[in-house]
FITIDREN-697541 format. One record per residue (C-alpha): x, y, z; residue in one letter. Coordinates in pm, 1 decimal. Example, Ala and Ser with C-alpha at 12.3 -4.5 7.8 and 13.67 -1.06 7.14 Angstrom:
2
NODE        x        y        z residuo
NODE   1230.0   -450.0    780.0       a
NODE   1367.0   -106.0    714.0       s
# end
This chain:
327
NODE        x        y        z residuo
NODE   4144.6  -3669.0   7821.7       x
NODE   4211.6  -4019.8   7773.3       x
NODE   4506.5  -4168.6   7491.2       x
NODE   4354.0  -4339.9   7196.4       x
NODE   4330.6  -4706.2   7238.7       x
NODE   4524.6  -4816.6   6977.5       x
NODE   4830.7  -4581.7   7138.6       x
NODE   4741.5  -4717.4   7465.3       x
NODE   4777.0  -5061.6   7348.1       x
NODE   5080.8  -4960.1   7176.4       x
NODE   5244.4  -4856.3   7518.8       x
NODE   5167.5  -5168.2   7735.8       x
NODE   5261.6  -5376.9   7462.6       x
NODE   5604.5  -5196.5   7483.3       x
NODE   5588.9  -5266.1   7851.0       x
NODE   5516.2  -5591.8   7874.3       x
NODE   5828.1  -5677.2   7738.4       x
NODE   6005.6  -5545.6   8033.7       x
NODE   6006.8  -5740.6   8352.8       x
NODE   5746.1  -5569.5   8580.4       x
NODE   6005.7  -5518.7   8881.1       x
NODE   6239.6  -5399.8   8638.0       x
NODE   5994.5  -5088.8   8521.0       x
NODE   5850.0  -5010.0   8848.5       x
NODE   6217.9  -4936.9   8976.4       x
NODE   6281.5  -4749.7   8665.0       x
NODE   5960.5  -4583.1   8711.7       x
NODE   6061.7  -4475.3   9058.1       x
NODE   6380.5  -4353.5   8955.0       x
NODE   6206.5  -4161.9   8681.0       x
NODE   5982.7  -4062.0   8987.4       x
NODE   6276.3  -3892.2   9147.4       x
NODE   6420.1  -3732.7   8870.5       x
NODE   6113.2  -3486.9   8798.6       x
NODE   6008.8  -3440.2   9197.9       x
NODE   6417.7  -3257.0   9188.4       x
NODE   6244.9  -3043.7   8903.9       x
NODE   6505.2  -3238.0   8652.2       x
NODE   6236.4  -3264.1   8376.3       x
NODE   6490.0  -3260.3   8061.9       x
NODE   6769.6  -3444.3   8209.4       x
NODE   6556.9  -3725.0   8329.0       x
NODE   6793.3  -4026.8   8285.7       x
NODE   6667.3  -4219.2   7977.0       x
NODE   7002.6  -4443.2   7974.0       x
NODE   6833.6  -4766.7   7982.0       x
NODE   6567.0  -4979.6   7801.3       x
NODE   6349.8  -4996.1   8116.2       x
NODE   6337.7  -4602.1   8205.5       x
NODE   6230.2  -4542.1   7869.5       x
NODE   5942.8  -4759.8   7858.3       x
NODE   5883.8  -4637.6   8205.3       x
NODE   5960.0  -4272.9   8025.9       x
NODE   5645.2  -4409.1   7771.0       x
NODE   5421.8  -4511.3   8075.8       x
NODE   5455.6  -4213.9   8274.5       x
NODE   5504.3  -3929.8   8089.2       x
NODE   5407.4  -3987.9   7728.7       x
NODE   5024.0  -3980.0   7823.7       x
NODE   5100.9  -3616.6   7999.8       x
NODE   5320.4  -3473.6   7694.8       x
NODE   5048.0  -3589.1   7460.9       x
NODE   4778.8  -3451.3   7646.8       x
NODE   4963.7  -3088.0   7662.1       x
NODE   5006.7  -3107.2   7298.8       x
NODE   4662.8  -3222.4   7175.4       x
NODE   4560.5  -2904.0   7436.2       x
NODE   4742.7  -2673.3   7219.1       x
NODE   4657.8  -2855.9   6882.5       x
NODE   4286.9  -2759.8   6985.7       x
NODE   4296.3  -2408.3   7050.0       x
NODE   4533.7  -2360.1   6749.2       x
NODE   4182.8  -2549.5   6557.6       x
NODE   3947.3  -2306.4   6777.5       x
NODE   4139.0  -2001.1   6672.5       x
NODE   4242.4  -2072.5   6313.3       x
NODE   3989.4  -2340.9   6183.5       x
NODE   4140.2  -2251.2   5836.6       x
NODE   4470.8  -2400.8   5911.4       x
NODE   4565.9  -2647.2   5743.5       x
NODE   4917.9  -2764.8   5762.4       x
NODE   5035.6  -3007.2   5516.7       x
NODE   5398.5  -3042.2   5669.0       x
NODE   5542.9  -3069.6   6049.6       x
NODE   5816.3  -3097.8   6157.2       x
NODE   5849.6  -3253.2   6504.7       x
NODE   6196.7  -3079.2   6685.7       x
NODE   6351.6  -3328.0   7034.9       x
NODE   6093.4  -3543.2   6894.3       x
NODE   6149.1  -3849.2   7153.0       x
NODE   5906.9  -4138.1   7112.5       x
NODE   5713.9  -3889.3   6842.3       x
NODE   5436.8  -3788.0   7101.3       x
NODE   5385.6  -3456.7   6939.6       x
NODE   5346.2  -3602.8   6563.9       x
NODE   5090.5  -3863.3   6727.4       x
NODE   4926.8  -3566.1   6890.3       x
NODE   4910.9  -3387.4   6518.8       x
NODE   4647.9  -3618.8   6427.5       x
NODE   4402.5  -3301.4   6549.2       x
NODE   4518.1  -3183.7   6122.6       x
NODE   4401.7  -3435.7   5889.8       x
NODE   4616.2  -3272.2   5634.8       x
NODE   4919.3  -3320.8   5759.8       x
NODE   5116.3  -3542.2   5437.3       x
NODE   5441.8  -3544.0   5576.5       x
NODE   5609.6  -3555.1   5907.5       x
NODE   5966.3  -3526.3   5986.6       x
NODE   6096.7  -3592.2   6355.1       x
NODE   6438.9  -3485.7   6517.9       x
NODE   6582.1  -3678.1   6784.6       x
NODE   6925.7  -3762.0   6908.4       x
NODE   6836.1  -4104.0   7083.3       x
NODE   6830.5  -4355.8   6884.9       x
NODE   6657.0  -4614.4   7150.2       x
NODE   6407.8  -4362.6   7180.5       x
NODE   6378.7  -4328.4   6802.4       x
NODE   6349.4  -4682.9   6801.9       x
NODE   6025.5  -4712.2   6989.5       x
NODE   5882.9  -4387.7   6828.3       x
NODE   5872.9  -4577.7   6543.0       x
NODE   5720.2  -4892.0   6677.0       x
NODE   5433.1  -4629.5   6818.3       x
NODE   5404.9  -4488.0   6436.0       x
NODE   5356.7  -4795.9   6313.0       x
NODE   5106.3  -4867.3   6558.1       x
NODE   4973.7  -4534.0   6431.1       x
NODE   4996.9  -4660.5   6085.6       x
NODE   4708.9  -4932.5   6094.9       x
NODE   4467.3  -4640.4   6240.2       x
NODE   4592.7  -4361.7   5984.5       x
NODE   4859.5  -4292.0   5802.7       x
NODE   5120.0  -4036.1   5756.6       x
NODE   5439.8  -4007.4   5564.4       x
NODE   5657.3  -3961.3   5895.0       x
NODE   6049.8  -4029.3   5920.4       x
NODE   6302.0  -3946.5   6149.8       x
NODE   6594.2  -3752.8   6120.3       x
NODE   6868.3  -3904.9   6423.4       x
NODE   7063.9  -3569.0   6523.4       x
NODE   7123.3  -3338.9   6803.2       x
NODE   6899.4  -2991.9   6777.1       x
NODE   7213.1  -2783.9   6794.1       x
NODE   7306.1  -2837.6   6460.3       x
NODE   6987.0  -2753.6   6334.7       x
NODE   7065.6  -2513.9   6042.0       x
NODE   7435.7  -2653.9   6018.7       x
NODE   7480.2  -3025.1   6007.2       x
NODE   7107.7  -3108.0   6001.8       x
NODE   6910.5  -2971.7   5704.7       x
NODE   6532.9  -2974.3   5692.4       x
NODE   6286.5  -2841.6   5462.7       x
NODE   6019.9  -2532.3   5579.3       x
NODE   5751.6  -2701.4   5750.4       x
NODE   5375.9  -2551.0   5811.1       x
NODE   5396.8  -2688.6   6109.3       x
NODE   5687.1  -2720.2   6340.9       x
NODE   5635.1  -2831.5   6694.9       x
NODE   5963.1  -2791.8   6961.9       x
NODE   5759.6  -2992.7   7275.0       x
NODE   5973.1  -3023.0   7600.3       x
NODE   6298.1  -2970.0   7512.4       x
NODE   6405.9  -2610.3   7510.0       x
NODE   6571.6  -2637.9   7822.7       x
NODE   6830.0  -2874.7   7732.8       x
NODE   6972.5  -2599.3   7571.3       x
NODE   7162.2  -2291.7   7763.4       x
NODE   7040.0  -1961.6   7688.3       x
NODE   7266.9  -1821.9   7433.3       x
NODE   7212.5  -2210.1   7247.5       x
NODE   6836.3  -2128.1   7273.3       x
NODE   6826.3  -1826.7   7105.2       x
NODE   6992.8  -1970.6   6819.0       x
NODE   6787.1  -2281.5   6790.3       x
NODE   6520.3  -2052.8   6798.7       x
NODE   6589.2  -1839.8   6502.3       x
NODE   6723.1  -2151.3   6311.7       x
NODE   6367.0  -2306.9   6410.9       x
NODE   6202.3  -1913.2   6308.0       x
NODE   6374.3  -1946.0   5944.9       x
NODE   6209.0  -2308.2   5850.2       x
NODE   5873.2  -2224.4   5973.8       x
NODE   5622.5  -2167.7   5695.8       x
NODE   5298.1  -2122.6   5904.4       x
NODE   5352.1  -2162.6   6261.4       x
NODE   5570.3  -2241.7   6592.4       x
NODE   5438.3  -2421.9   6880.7       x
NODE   5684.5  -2425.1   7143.5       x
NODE   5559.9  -2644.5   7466.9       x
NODE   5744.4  -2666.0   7770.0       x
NODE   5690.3  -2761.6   8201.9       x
NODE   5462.7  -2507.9   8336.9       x
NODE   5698.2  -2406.8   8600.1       x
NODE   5866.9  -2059.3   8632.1       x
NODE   6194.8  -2183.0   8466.9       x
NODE   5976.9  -2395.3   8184.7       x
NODE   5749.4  -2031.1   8117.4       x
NODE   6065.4  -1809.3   8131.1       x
NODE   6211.0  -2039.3   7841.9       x
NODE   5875.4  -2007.9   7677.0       x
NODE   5876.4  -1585.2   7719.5       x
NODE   6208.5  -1540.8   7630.7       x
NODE   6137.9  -1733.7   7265.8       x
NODE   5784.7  -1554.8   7229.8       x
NODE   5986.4  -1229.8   7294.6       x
NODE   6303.7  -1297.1   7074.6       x
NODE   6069.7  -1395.3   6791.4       x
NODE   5779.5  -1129.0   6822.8       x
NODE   6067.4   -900.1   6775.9       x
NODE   6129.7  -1079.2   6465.8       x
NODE   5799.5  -1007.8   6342.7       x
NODE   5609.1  -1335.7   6457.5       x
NODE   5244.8  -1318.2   6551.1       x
NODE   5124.7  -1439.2   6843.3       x
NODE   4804.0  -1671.7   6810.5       x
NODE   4808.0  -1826.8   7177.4       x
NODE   4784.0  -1777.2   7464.1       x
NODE   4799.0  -1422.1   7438.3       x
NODE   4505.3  -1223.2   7371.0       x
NODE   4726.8  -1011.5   7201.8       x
NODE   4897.1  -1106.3   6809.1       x
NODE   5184.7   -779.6   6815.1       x
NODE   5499.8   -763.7   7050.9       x
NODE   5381.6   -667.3   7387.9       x
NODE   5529.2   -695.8   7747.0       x
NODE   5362.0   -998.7   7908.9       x
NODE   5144.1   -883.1   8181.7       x
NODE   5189.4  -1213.1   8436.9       x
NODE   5578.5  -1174.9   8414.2       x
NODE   5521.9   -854.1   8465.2       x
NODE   5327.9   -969.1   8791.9       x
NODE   5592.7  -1181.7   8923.4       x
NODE   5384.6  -1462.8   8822.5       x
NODE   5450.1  -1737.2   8530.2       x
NODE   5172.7  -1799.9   8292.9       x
NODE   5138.5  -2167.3   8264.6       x
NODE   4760.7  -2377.1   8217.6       x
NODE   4661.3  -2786.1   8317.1       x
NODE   4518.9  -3086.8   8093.1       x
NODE   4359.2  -3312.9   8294.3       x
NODE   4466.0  -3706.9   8153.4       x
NODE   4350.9  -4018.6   8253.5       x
NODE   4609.4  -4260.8   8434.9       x
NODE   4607.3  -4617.3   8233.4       x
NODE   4616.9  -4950.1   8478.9       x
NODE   4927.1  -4974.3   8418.9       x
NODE   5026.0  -4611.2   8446.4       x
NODE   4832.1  -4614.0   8806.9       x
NODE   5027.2  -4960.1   8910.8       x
NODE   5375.5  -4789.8   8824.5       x
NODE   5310.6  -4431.3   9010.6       x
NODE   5125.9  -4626.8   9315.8       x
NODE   4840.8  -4413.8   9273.0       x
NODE   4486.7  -4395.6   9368.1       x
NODE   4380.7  -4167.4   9145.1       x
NODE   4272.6  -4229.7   8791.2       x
NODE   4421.4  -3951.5   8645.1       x
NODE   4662.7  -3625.8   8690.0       x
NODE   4702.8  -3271.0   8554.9       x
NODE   4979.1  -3229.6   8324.0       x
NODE   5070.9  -2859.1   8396.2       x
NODE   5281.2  -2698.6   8084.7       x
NODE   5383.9  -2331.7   7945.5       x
NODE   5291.9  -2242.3   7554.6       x
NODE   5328.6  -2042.6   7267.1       x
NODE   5194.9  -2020.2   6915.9       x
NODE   5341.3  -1850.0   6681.2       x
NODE   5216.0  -1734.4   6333.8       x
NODE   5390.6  -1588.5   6023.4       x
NODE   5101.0  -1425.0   5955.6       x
NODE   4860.0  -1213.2   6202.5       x
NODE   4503.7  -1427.9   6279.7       x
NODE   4238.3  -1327.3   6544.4       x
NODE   4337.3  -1388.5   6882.7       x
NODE   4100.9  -1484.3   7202.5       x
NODE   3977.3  -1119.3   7342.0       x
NODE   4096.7  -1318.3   7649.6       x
NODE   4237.0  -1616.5   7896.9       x
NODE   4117.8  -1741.0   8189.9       x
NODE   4486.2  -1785.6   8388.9       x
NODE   4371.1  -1930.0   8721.4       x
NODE   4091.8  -2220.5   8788.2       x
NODE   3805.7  -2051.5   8791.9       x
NODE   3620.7  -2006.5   9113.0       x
NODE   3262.8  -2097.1   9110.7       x
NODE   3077.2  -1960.4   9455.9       x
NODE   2739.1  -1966.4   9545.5       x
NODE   2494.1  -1803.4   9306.6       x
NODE   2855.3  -1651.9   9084.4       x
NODE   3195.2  -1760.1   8956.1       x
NODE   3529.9  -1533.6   8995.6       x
NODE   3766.0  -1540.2   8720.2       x
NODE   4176.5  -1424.8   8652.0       x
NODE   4149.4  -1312.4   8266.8       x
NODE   4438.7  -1230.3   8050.7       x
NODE   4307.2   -933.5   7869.9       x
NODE   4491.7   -696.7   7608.0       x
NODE   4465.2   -413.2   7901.4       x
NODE   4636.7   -656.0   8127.0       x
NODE   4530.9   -873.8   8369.8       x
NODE   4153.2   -839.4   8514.9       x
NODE   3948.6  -1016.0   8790.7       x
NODE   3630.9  -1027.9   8688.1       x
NODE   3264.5  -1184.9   8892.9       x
NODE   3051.0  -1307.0   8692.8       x
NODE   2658.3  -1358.3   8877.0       x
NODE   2339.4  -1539.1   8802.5       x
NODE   2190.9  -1226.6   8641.2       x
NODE   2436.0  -1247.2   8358.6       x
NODE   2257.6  -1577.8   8241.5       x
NODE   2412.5  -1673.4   7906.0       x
NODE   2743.9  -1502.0   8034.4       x
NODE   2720.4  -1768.2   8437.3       x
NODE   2689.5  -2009.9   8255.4       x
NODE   2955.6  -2010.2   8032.8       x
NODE   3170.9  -1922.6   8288.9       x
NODE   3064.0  -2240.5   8514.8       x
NODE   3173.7  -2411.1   8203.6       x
NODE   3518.0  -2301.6   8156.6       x
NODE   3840.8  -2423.5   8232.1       x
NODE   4152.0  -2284.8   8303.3       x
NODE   4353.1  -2211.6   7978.9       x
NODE   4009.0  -2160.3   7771.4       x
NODE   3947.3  -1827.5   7613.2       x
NODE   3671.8  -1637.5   7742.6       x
NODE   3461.2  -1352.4   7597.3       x
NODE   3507.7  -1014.8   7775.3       x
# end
């Protein structure tokens, strides 16, 4: 997956305002800061670790997002949203992202940095001159959502990498301040490691008791015990995105691109067909068949798949991890 150009642009124009010594230490302290596992505490306390913040990470968080923007089109091609509302917003990756619903007339973004705010809406206006949406942001912190800050139900709302700034007892009441605004549907995005997923199954599971459907990635819309936590395992897929220059001259790279790996969950108010099931592990493609790790609503299944299948090999050399798959 590769950023549009004109966002691309967008970013090194940003950056090229900031002395190139100055962003490749920021970058390295950025560097640091997720290699401890410190995803949402990163520190963003200067102008240069933010563009750096822009450089680095923005192309992964956008990538995860447009991922989950495309199976929400695969699975509900009917949905429509008119409305989003973008939650811990930052630089407004996940409205950028939204471009995957034309419909969208209105965007609101949270965010409680205003420097960050700042260059989310020089990217928007960027944005702006390729098409427009009505977007504005809202400068607060997300736990007074549903006190101090007031928003309007949304078709749309989107809470991307921030849940775990929050402690537990904080999430669960973002969560069902979030649950009470949403019109349509929840996507909640977060790092796919085990403490990114168990954030991600504890709001799928506080919320499907609240009579949410689940559209993604479960094969499965009602309230049911998740069969990879059950496992011992976390449930988490990869978007492969394509480094910039300037992204591979910062990280010191040679490779020209990197997997963004990230934990999800759709939710719907109202129930919609589901994939019969999800491919949770690369799939393994050996001589003459492929092995697969499905997601099924029996549980999870390993499955071989050989040449005399035909139609069936062949889709299965096709697939990627995270793609729903036929059982």
């Amino acid at each position: 997956m590769q950023l549009p150009a004109w966002l691309r642009d967008a970013v090194e124009e940003i950056a090229a305002e900031v002395p190139q010594r100055d962003l490749a230490r920021a970058a390295a302290e950025l560097t640091d800061a997720y290699r401890s596992g410190d995803f949402c505490y990163a520190p963003l306390d200067s102008h240069a670790r933010r563009v750096a913040y822009l450089v680095q990470r923005l192309p992964a968080t956008y990538a995860a997002s447009t991922r989950v923007f495309e199976e929400i089109r695969a699975l509900a091609p009917e949905f429509a949203p008119k409305s989003m509302l973008d939650l811990g917003a930052g630089p407004s990756t996940a409205t950028i992202a939204a471009e995957a619903f034309p419909a969208i007339e209105r965007a609101t973004l949270v965010e409680r940095d205003t420097k960050l705010v700042d260059l989310g809406k020089q990217l928007l206006h960027a944005r702006d001159a390729v098409y427009r949406v009505s977007s504005s942001y809202v400068v607060a912190d997300l736990k007074t959502l549903g006190d101090e800050i007031q928003v309007s139900p949304s078709d749309l709302i989107v809470l991307s990498y921030a849940l775990a700034e929050f402690p537990k007892a904080q999430q669960e009441r973002l969560i069902e301040s979030i649950w009470r605004v949403t019109a349509k549907m929840l996507v909640i995005i977060e790092p796919g490691t085990p403490r990114g997923f168990a954030n991600v199954l504890a709001a799928r599971e506080l919320l499907a008791g609240r009579g949410a459907h689940i559209l993604a990635p479960c094969p499965r819309a009602d309230a049911h015990p998740c069969p990879m936590a059950a496992a011992n395992d976390w449930c988490h897929f990869a978007q492969r995105v394509e480094r910039t220059s300037l992204h591979r001259a910062l990280k010191g790279g040679a490779l020209g691109y990197e997997d963004e790996k990230f934990s999800y969950v759709v939710l719907s108010r109202e129930p919609l067909a589901t994939a019969s099931s999800r491919i949770v592990r690369h799939p393994a493609i050996r001589k003459g068949h492929v092995e697969l790790q499905l997601c099924t609503p029996e549980g999870l299944q390993r499955t071989t798949i050989g040449k005399s299948q035909k139609e069936r090999y062949r889709a299965a050399r096709r697939a990627n991890w995270g793609d729903s798959f036929p059982i």
